[in-house]
N, C-alpha and C positions, 0 to 999 in steps of 0.2 A: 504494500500500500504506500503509496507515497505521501512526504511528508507537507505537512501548511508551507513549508520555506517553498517547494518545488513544484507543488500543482497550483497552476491558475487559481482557479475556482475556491480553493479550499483558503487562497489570501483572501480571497473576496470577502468570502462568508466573514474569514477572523475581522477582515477591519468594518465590515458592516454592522459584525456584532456588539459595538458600544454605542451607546445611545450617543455621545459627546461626536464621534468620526459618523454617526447618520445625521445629525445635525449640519456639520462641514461638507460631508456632501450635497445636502439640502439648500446649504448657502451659494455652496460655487454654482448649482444648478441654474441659477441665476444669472452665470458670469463668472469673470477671473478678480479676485482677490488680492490686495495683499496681504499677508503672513497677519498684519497686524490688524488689519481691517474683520479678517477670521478669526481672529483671538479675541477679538471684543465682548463678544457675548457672551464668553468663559467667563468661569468667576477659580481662574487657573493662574501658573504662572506660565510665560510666555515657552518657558522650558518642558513644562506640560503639554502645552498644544504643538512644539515642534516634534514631540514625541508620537503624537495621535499623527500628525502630517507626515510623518516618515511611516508608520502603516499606512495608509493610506497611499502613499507611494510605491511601496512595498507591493503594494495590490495593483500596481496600474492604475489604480482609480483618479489620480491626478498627476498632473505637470508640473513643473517650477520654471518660472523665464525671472530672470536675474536680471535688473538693468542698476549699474551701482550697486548700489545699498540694498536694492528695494526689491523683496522677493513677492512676486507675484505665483497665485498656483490658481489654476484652471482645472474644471471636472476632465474626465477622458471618459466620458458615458457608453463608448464600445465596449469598455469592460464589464459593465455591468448585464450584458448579453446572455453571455454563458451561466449567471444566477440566474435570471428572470427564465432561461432555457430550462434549466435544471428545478425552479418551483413552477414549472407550467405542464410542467411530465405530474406531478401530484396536482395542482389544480383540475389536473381531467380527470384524474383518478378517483380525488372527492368527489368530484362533481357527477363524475356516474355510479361510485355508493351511496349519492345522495338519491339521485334518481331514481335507482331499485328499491332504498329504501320509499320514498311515493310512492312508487307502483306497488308495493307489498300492503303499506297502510292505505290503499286506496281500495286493492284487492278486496284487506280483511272488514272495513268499510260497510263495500256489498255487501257481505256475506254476513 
């Protein structure tokens, strides 16, 4: 099995799975940031949220463009492809045990 460092998918999930790095995706989703414009609405230190921005890097999920001083990070929303791939194999799955379950309670209903 391969490990969270080595498979795509498996960085996704890990950086998706804190609420603080689904936030910062949610932010850039809007646009390219800088570093400190993203850190604002932490209640973090600045060392905190570059920690969360290197997962997230890590995953592919964002860019960094450098001008001077001033780091700017941008979403990379391809990445998120192969997650929304892999919870859309179980969204059909539910969704037709959902529908055998209707047609059973609809079944015993009639009867």
């Amino acid at each position: 099995m391969p490990s969270a460092k080595s498979d795509p998918l498996d960085r996704v999930f890990l950086a998706l799975g804190d609420a603080t790095r689904r936030q910062m995706v949610h932010m850039l989703a809007n646009g390219e940031l800088r570093v400190t414009e993203l850190a604002k609405p932490f209640d973090m230190s600045l060392n905190a949220v570059s920690k969360h921005i290197k997962v997230l890097e890590n995953a592919n999920l964002v860019k960094r463009r450098i001008e001077g001083r001033v780091h700017y990070l941008s979403l990379i929303p391809e990445q998120l492809t192969g997650a929304l791939d892999w919870i859309s194999i179980y969204r059909y799955f539910w969704q037709r045990r959902l529908n055998q379950l209707e047609d059973k309670l609809l079944e015993e209903e009639k009867n």
